[in-house]
mmCIF file as Biopython writes it, N, C-alpha, C and O atoms, coordinates in Angstrom:
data_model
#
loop_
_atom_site.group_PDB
_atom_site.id
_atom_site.type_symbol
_atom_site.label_atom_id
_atom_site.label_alt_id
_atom_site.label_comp_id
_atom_site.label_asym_id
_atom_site.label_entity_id
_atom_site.label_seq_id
_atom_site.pdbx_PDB_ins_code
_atom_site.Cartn_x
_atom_site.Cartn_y
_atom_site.Cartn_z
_atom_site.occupancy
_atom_site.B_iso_or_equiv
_atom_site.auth_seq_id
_atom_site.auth_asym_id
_atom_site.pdbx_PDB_model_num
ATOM 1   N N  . UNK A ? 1  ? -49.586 65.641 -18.042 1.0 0.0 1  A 1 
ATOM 2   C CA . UNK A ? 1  ? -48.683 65.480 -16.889 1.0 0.0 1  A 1 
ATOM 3   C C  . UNK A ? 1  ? -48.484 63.994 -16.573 1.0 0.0 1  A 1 
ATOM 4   O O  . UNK A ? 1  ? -47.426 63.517 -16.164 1.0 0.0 1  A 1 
ATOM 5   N N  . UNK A ? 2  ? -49.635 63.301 -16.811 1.0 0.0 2  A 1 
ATOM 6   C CA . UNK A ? 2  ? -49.598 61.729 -16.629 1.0 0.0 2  A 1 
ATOM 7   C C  . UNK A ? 2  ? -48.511 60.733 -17.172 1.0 0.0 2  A 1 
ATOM 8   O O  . UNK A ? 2  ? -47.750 59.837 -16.805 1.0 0.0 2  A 1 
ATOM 9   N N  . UNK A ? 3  ? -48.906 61.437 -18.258 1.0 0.0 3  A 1 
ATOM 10  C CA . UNK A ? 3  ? -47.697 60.969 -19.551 1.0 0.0 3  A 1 
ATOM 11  C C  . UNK A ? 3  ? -46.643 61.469 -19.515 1.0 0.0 3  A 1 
ATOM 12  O O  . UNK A ? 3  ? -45.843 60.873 -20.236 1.0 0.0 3  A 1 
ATOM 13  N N  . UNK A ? 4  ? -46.363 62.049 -19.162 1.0 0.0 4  A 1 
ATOM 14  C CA . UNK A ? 4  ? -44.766 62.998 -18.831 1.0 0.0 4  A 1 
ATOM 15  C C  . UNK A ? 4  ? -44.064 61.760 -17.721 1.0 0.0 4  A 1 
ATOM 16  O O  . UNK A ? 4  ? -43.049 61.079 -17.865 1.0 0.0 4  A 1 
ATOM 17  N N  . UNK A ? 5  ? -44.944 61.801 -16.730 1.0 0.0 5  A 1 
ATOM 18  C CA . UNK A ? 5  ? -44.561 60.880 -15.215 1.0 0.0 5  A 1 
ATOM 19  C C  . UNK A ? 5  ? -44.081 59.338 -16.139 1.0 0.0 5  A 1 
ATOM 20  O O  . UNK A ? 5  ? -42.999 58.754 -16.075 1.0 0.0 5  A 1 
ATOM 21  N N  . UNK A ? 6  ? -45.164 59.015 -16.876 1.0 0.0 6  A 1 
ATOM 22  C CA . UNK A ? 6  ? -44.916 57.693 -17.437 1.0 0.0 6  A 1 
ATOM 23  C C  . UNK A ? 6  ? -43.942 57.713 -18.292 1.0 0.0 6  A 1 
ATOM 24  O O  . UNK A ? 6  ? -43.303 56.670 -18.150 1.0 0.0 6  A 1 
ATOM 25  N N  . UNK A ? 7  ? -43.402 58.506 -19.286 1.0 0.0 7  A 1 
ATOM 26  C CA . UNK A ? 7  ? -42.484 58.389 -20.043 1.0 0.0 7  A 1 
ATOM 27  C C  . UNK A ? 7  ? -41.141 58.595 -18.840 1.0 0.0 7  A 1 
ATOM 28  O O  . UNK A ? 7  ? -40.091 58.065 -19.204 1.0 0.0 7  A 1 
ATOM 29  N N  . UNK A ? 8  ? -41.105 59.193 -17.688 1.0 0.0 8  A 1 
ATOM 30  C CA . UNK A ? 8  ? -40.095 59.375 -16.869 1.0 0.0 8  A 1 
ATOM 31  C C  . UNK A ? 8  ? -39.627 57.819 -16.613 1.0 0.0 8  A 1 
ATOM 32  O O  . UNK A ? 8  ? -38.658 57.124 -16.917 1.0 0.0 8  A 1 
ATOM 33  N N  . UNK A ? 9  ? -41.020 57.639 -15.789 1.0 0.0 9  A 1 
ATOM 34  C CA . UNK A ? 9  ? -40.650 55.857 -15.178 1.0 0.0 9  A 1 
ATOM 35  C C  . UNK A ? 9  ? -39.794 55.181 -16.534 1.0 0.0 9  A 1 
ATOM 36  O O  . UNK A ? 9  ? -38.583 55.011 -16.388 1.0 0.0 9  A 1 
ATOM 37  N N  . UNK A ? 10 ? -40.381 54.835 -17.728 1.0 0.0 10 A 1 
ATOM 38  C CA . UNK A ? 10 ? -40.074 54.162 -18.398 1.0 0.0 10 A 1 
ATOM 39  C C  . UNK A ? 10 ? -38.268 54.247 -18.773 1.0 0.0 10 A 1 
ATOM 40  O O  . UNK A ? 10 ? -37.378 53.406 -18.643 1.0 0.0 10 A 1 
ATOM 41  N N  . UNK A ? 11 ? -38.262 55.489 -19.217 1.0 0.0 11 A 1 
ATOM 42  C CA . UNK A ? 11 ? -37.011 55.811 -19.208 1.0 0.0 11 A 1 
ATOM 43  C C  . UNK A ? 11 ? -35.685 55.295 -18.018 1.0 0.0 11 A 1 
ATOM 44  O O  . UNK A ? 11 ? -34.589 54.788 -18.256 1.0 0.0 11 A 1 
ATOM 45  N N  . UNK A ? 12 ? -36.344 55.680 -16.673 1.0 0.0 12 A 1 
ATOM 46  C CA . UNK A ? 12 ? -35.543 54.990 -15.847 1.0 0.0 12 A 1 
ATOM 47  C C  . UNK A ? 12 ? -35.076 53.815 -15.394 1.0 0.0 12 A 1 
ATOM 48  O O  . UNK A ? 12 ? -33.992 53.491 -14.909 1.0 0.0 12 A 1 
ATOM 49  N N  . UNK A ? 13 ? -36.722 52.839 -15.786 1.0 0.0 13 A 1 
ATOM 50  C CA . UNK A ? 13 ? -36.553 51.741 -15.677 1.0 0.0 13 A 1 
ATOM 51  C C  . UNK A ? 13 ? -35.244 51.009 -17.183 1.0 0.0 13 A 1 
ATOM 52  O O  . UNK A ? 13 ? -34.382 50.147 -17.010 1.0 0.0 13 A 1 
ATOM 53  N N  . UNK A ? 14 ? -35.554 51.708 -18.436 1.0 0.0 14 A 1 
ATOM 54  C CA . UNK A ? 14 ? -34.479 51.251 -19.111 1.0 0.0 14 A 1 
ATOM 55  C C  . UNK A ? 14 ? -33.204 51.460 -18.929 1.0 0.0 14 A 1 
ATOM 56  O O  . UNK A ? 14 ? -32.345 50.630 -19.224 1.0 0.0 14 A 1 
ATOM 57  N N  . UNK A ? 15 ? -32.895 52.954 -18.263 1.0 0.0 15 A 1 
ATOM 58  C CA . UNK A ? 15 ? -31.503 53.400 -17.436 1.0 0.0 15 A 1 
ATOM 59  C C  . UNK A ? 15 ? -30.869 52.134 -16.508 1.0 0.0 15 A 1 
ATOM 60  O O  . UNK A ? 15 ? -29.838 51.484 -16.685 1.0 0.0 15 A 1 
ATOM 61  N N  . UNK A ? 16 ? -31.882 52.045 -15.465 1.0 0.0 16 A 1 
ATOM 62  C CA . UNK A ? 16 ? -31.637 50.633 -14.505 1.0 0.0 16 A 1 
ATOM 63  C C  . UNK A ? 16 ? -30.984 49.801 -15.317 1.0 0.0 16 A 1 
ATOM 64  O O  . UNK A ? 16 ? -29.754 49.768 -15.342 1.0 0.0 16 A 1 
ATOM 65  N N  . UNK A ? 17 ? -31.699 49.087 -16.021 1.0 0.0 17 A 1 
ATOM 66  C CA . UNK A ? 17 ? -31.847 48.060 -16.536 1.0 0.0 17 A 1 
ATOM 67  C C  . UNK A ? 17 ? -30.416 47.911 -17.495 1.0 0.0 17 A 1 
ATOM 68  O O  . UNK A ? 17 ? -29.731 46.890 -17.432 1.0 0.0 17 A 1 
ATOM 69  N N  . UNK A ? 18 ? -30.149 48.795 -18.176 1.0 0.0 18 A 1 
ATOM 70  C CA . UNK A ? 18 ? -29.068 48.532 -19.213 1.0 0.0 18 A 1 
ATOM 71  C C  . UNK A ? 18 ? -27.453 49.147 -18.292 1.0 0.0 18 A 1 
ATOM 72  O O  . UNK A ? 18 ? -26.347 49.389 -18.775 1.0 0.0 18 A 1 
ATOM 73  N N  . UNK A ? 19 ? -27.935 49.241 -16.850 1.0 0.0 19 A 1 
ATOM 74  C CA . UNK A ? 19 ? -26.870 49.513 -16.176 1.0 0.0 19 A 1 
ATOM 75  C C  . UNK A ? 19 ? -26.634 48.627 -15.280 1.0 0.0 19 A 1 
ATOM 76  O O  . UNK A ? 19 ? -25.609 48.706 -14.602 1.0 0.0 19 A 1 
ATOM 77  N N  . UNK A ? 20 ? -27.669 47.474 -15.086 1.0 0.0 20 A 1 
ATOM 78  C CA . UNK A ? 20 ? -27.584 46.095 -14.353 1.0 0.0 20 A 1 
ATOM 79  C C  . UNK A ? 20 ? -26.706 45.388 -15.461 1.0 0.0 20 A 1 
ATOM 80  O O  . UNK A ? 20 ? -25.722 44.719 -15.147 1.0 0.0 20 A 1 
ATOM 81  N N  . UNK A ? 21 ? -27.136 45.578 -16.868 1.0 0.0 21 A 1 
ATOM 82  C CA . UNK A ? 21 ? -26.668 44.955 -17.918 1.0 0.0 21 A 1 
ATOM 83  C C  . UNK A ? 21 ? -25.324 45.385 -18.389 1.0 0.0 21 A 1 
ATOM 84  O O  . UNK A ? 21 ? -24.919 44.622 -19.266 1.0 0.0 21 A 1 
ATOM 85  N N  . UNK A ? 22 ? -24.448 46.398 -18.091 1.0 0.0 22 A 1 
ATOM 86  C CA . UNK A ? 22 ? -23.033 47.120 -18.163 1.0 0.0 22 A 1 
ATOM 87  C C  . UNK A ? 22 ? -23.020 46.283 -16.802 1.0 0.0 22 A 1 
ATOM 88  O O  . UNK A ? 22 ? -23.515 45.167 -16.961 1.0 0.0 22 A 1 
ATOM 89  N N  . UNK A ? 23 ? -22.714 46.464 -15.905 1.0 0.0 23 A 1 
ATOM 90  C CA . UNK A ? 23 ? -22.448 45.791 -14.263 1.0 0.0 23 A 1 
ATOM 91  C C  . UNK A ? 23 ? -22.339 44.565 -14.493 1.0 0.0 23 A 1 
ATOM 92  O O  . UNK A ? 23 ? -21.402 43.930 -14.010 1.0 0.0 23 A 1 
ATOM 93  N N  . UNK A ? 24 ? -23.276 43.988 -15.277 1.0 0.0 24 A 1 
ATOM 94  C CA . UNK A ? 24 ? -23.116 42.150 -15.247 1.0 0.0 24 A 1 
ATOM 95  C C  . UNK A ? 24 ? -21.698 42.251 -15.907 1.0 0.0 24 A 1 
ATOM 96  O O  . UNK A ? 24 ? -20.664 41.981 -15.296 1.0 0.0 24 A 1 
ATOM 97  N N  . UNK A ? 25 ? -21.758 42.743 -17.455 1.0 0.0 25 A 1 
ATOM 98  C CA . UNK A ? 25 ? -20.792 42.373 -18.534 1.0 0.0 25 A 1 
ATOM 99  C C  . UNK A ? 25 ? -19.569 42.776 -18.008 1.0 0.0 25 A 1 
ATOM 100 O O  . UNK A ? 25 ? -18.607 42.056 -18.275 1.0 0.0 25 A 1 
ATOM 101 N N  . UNK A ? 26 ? -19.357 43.913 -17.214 1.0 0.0 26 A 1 
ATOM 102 C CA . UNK A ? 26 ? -18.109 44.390 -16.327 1.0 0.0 26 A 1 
ATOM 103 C C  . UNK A ? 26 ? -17.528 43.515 -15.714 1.0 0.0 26 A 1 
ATOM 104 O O  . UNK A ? 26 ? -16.305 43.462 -15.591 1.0 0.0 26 A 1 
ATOM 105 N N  . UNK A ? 27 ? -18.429 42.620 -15.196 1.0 0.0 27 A 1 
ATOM 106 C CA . UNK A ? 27 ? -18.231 41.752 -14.001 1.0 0.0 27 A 1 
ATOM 107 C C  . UNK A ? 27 ? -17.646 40.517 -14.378 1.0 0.0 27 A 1 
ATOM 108 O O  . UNK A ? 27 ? -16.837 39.871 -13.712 1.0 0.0 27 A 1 
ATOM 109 N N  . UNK A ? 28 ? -18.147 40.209 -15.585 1.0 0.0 28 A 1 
ATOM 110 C CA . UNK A ? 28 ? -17.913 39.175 -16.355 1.0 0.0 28 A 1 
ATOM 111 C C  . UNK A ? 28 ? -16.406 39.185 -17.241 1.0 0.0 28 A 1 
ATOM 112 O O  . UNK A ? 28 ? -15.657 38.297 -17.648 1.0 0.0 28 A 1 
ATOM 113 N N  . UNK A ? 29 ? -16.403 40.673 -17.298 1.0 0.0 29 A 1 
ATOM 114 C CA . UNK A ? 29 ? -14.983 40.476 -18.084 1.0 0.0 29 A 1 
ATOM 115 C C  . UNK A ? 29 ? -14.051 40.572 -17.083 1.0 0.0 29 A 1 
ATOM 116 O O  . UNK A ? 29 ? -13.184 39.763 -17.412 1.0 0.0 29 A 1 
ATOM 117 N N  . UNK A ? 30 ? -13.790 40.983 -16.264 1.0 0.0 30 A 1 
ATOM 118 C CA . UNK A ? 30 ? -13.411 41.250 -15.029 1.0 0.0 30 A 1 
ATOM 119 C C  . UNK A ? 30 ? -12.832 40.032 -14.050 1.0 0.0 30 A 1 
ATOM 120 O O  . UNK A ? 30 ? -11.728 39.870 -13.530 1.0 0.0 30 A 1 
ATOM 121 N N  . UNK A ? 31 ? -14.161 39.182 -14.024 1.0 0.0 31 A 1 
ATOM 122 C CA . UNK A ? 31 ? -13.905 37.809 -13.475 1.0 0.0 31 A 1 
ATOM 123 C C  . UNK A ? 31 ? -12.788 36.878 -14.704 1.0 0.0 31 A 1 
ATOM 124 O O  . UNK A ? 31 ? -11.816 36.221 -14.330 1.0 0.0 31 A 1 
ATOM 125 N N  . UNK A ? 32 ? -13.090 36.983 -15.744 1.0 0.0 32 A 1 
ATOM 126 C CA . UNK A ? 32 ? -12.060 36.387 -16.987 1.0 0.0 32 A 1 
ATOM 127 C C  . UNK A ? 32 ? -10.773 36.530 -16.522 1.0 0.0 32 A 1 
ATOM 128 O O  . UNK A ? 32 ? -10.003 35.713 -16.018 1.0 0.0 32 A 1 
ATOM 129 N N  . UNK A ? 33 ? -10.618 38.204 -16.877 1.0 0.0 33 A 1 
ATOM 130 C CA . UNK A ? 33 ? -9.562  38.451 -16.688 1.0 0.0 33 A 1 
ATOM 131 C C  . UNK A ? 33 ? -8.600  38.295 -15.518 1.0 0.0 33 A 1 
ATOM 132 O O  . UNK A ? 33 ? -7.377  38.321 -15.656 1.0 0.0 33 A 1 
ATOM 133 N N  . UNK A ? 34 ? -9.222  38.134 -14.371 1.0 0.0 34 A 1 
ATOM 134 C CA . UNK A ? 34 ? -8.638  37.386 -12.946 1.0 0.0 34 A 1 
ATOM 135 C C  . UNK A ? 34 ? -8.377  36.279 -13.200 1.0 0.0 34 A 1 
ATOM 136 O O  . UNK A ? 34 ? -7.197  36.020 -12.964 1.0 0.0 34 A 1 
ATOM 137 N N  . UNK A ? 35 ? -9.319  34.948 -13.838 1.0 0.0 35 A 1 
ATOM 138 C CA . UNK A ? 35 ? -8.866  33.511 -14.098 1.0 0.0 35 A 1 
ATOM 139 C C  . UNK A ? 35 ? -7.790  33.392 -14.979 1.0 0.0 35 A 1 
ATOM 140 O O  . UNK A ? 35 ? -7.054  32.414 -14.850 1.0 0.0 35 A 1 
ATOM 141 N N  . UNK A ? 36 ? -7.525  34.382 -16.025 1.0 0.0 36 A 1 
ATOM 142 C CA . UNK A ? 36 ? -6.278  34.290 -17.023 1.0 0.0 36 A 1 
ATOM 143 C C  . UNK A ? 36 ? -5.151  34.323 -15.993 1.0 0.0 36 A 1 
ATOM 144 O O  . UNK A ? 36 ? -4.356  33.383 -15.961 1.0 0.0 36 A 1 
ATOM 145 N N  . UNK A ? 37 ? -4.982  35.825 -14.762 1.0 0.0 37 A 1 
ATOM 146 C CA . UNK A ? 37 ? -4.228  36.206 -14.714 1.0 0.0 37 A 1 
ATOM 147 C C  . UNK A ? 37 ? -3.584  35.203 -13.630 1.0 0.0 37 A 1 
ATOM 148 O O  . UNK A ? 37 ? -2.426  35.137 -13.218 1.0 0.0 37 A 1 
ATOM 149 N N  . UNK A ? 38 ? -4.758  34.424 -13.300 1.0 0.0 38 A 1 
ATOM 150 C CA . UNK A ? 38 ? -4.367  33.562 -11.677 1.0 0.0 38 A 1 
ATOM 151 C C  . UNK A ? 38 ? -3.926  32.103 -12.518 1.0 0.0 38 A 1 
ATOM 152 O O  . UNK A ? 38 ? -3.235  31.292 -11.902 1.0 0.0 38 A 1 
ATOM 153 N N  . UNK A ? 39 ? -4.369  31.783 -14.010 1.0 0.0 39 A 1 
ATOM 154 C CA . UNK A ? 39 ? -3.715  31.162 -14.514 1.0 0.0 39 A 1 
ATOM 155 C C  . UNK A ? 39 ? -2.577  30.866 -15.216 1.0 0.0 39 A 1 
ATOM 156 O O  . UNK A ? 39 ? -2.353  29.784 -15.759 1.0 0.0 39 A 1 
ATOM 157 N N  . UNK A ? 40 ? -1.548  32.235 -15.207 1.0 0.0 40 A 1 
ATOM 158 C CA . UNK A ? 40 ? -0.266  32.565 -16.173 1.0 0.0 40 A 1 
ATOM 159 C C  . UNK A ? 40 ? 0.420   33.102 -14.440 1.0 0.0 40 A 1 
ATOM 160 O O  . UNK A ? 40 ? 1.600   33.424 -14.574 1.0 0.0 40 A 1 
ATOM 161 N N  . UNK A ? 41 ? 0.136   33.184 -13.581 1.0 0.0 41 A 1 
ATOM 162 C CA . UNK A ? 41 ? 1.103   34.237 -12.516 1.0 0.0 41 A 1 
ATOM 163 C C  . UNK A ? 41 ? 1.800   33.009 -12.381 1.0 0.0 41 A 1 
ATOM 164 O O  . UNK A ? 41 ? 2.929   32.862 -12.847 1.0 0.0 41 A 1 
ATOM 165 N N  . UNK A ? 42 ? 1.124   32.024 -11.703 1.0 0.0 42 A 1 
ATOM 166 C CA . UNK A ? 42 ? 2.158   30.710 -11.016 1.0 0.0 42 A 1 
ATOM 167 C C  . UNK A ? 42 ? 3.479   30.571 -11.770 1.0 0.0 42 A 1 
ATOM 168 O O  . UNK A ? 42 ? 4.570   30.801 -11.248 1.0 0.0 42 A 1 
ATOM 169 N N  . UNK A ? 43 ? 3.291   30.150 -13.134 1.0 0.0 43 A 1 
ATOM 170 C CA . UNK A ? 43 ? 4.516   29.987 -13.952 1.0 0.0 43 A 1 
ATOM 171 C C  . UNK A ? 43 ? 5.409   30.840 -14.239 1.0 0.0 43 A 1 
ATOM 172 O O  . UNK A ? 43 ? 6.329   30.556 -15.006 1.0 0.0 43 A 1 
ATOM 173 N N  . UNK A ? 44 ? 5.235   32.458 -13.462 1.0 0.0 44 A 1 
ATOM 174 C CA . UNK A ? 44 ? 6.346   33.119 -13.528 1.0 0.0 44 A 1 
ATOM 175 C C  . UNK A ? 44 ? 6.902   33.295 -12.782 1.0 0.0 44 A 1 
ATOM 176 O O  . UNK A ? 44 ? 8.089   33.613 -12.851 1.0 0.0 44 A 1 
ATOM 177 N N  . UNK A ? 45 ? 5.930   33.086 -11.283 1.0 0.0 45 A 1 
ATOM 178 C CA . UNK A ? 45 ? 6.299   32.959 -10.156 1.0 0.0 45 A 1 
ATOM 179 C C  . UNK A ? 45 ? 7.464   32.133 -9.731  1.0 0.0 45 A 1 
ATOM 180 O O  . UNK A ? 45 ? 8.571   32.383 -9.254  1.0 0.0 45 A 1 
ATOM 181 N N  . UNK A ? 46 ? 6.687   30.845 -10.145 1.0 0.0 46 A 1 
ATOM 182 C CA . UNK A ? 46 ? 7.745   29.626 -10.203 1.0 0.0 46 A 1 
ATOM 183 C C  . UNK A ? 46 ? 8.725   29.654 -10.774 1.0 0.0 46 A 1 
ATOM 184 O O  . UNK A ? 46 ? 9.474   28.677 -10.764 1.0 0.0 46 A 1 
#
């Protein structure tokens, strides 16, 4: 049962973890893609 609990934690903690790590990279492409878009709008604007 000990080991059951511990393989749970572990598991979740890698769940967390590689979903902090999707969230960053989201964030990151995300933020890009705003600086492209805030860098090409003006000149059509204009």
């Amino acid at each position: 049962m000990k080991m059951l609990i511990k393989l749970g934690s572990v598991i979740f903690a890698a769940v967390l973890l590689s979903g902090c790590l999707v969230t960053s990279v989201v964030g990151g492409v995300v933020g890009t893609a705003v600086d492209v878009v805030d860098a090409v709008t003006p000149d059509i604007v204009d």
